[in-house]
NUKE-635231 format. One line per 3 residues: for each residue x, y, z of C-alpha. Coordinates in pm, 1 decimal. Layout:
// NUKE-635231
X:Y:Z ~ ...
This chain:
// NUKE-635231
11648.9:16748.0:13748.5 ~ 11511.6:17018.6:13527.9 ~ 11618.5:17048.7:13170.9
11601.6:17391.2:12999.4 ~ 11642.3:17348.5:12599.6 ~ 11735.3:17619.6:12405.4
11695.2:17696.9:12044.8 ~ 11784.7:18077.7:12010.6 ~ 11950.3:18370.6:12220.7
12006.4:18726.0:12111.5 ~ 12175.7:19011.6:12184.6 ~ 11893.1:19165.0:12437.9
12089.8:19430.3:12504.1 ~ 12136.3:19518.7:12132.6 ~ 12470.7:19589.0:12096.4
12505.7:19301.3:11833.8 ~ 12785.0:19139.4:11975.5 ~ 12683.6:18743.1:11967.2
12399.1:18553.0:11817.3 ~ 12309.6:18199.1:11931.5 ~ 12104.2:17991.5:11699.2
12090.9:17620.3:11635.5 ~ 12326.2:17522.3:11874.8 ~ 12644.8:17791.0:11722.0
12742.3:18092.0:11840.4 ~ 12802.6:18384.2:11603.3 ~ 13055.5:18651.5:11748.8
13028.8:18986.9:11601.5 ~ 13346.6:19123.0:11832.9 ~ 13543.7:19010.0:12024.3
13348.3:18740.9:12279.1 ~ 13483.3:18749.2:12646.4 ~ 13364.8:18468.2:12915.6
13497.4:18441.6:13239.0 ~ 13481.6:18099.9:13477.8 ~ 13326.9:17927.6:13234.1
13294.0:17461.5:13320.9 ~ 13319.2:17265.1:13040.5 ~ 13126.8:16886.4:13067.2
13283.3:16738.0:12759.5 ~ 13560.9:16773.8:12532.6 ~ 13680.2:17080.9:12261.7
13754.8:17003.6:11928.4 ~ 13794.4:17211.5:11610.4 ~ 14082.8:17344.6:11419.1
14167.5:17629.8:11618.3 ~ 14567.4:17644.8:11694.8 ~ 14452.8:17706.1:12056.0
14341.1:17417.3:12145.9 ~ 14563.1:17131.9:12375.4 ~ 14576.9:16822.1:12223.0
14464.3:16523.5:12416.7 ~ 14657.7:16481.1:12754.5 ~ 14619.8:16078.7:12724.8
14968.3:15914.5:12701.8 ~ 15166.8:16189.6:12681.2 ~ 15305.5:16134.4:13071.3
15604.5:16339.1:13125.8 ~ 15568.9:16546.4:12790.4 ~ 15549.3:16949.6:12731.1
15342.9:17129.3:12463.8 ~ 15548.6:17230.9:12193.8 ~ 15489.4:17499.4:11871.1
15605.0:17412.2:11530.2 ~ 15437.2:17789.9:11429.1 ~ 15122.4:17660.4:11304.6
15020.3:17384.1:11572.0 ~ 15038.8:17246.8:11954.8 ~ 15184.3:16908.1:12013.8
15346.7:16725.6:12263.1 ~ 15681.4:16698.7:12211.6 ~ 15989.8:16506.7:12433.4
16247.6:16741.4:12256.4 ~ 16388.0:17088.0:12346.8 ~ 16309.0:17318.5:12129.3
16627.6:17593.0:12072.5 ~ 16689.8:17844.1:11821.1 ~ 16396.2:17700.5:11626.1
16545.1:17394.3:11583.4 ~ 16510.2:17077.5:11772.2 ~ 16799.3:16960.5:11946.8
16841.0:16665.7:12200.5 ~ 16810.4:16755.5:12574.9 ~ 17006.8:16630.3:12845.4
16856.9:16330.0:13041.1 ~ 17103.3:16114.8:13256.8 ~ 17435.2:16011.1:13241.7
17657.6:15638.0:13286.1 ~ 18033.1:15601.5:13436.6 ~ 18210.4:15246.0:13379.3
18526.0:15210.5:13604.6 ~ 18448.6:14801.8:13486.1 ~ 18381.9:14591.6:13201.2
17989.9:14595.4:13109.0 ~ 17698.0:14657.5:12915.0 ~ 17500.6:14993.5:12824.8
17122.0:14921.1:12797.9 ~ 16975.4:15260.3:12595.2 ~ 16673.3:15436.2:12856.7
16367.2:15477.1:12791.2 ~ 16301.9:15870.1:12579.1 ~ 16681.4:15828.9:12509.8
16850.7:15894.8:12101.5 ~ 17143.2:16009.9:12090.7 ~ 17429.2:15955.2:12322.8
17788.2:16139.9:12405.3 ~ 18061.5:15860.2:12443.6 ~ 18405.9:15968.6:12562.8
18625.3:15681.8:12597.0 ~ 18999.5:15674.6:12790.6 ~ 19251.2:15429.0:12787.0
19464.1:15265.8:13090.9 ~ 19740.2:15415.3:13193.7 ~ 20166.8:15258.4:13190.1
20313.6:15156.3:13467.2 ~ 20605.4:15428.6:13605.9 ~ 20963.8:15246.9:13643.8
21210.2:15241.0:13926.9 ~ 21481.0:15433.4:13741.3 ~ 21276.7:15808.9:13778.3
21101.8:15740.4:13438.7 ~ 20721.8:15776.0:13422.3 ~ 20425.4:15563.4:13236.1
20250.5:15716.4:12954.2 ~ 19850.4:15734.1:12964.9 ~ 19575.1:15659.1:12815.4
19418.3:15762.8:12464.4 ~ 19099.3:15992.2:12413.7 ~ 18775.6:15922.6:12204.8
18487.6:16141.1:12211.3 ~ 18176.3:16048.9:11942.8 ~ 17837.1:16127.3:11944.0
17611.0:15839.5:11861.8 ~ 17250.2:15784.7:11742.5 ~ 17103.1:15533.1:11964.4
16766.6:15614.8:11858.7 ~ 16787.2:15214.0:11677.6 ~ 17033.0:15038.2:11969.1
16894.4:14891.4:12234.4 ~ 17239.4:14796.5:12411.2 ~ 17614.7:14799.9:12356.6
17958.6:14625.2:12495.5 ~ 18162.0:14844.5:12699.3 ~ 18519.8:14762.9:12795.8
18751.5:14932.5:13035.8 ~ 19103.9:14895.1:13036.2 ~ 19340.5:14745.7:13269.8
19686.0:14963.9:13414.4 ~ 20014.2:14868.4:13374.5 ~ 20195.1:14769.9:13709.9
20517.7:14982.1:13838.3 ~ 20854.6:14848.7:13805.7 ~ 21150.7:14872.9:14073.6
21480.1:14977.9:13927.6 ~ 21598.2:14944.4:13583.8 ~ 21273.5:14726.2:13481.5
20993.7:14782.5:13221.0 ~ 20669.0:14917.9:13352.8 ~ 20349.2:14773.5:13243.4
20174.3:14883.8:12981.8 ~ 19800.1:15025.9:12987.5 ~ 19515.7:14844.9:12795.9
19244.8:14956.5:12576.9 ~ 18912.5:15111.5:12640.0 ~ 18650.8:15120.2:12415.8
18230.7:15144.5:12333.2 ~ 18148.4:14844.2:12144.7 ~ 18250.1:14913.8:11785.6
18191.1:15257.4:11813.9 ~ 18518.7:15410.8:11957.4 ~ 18829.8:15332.0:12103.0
19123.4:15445.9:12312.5 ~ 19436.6:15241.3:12360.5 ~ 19632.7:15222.2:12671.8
19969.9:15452.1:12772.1 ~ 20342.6:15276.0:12724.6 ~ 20513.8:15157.7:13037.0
20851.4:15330.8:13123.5 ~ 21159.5:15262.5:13030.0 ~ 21026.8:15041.2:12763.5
20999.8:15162.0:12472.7 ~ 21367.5:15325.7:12510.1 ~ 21625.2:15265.8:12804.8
21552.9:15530.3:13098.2 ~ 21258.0:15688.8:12906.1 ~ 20939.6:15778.7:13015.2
20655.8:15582.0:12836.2 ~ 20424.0:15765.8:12560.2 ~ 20075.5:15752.6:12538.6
19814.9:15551.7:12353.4 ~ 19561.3:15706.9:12139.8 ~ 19188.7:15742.4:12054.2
19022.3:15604.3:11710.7 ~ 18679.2:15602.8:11579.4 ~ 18556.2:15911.5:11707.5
18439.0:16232.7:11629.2 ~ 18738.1:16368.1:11850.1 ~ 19053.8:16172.0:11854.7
19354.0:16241.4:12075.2 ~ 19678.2:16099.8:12214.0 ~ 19758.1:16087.9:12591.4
20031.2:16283.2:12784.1 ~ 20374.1:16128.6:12791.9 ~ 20580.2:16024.7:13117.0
20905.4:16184.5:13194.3 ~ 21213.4:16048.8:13156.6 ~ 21545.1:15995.6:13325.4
21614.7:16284.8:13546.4 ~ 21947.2:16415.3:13790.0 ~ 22003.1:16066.6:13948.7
22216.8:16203.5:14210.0 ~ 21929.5:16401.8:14353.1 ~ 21697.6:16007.7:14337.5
21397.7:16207.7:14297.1 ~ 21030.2:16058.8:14136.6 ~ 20932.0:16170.1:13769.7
20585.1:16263.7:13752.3 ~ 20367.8:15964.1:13522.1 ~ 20152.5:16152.1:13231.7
19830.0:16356.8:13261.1 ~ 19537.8:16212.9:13118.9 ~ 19240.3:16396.5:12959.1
19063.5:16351.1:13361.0 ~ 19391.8:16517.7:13490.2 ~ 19725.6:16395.4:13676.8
19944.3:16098.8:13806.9 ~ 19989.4:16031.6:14205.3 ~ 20179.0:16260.2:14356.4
20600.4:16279.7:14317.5 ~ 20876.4:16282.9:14609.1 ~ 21269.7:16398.2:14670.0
21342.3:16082.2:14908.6 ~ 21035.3:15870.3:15006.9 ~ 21070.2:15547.9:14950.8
20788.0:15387.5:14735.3 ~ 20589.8:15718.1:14794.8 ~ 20401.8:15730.5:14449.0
20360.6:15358.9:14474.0 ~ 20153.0:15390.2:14795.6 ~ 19945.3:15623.1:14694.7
19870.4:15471.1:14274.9 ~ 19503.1:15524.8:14329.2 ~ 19567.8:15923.6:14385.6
19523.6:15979.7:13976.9 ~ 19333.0:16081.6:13762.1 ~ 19180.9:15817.9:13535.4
19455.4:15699.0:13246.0 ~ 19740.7:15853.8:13369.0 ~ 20094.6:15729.4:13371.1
20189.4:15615.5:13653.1 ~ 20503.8:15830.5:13812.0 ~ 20831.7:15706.2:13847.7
21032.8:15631.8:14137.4 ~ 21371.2:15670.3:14308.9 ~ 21682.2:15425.3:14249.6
21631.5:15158.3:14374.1 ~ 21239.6:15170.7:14452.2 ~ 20934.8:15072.2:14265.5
20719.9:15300.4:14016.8 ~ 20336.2:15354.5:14064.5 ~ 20131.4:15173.4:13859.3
19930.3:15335.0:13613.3 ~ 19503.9:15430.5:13613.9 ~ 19263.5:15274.9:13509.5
19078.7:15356.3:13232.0 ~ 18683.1:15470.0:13251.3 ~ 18409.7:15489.4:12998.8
18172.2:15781.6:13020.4 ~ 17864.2:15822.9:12826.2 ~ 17604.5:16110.6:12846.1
17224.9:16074.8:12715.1 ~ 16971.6:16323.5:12580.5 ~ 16651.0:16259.7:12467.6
16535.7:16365.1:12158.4
């Protein structure tokens, strides 16, 4: 192979626009090159050139108005803000393990739902927690789902729902079971503590025309409804208790019949990277 060394270049046609001399280029204008190969690395201080592409797997370039870097975070509005990444559901006790590129985390927490009694009168459901939670320091945290009340045949107490909750973090307690907390009431709900957002559940109907033995509807929870009501099925809400929304009350039933049994809680958490 043939080497050529070079010491100068000029401007041959004589325009002035570039100089070459002792391995730098002088521009005079603007200097345009097209399809140019570059054997090596570029380094400087320019603010256009990429920073190394080593590591930074799964990355994007990002401006802070004065330099490139990579960045993991979403840039909005000029200010950095997490982005959404994955999300977790627990229908079950467990543990949350915090993913990889993961800070910050949106927890919303609901408690179990009460039991619906056989006298009409519906369970209460669950409590609502909603926080948002640096994670950027936890690697891993409890997380607890409550239990539902059971249903009741005539005249009896219905079960009450337990708590849900994310480790110390935030909690929701379960609804009331009907006709408990007063005769031929429907049961109220529990409510949510430690969170940014803090609510109480729906409560369950009460004692309605007994003549006409119809079903009370149970409580809507912050996910939605309780199984569905009837005039004159017998057990109808009971046979369908896992046609609800998670926490609800479970709905009542006609004389002599047994309520539904309230929902179970559920733990929901959403992740962003940051």
């Amino acid at each position: 192979m043939s080497v050529l060394k070079v010491n100068h270049v000029s401007d041959i046609a004589g325009l002035g626009g570039f100089t070459f001399s002792s391995g730098s280029i002088t521009c005079n204008g603007t200097l345009k090159v097209g399809n140019i190969a570059i054997n090596g690395t570029i380094s400087g201080s320019s603010s256009y050139i990429i920073p190394s592409q080593s590591g930074q797997s799964g990355r994007f370039l990002s401006n802070n108005g004065s330099s490139l870097t990579w960045s993991s975070t979403i840039v909005a509005g000029g200010a950095g803000t997490a982005g959404f990444r994955s999300m977790q559901v627990w229908t079950n006790n467990g543990t949350w393990y915090r993913p990889s590129g993961v800070t910050s985390i949106k927890v919303q927490v609901i408690g179990a739902g009460g039991g619906g009694s056989g006298w009409q009168e519906g369970g209460g459901c669950g409590g609502f927690s909603e926080r948002v939670i640096d994670v950027s320091s936890t690697s891993s945290v409890n997380v607890s789902v409550g239990n539902p009340g059971g249903g009741t045949s005539y005249s009896g107490c219905g079960g009450n729902g337990n708590s849900s909750s994310f480790g110390s973090y935030c909690n929701a307690s379960g609804g009331i079971g009907a006709n408990c907390s007063q005769n031929r009431c429907g049961g109220y709900g529990g409510n949510g503590s430690g969170g940014n957002f803090n609510s109480y559940g729906g409560g369950g109907t009460g004692y309605g025309d007994w003549s006409a033995y119809g079903h009370c509807a149970g409580s809507a929870s912050y996910m939605g409804g309780s199984q569905p009501s009837s005039n004159n099925q017998d057990n109808y809400a009971y046979n369908h208790q896992s046609h609800a929304a998670w926490g609800s009350g479970g709905t009542g039933a006609k004389h002599s019949n047994r309520g539904a049994g309230g929902r179970d809680g559920v733990v929901v958490v959403y992740e962003y990277a940051g």
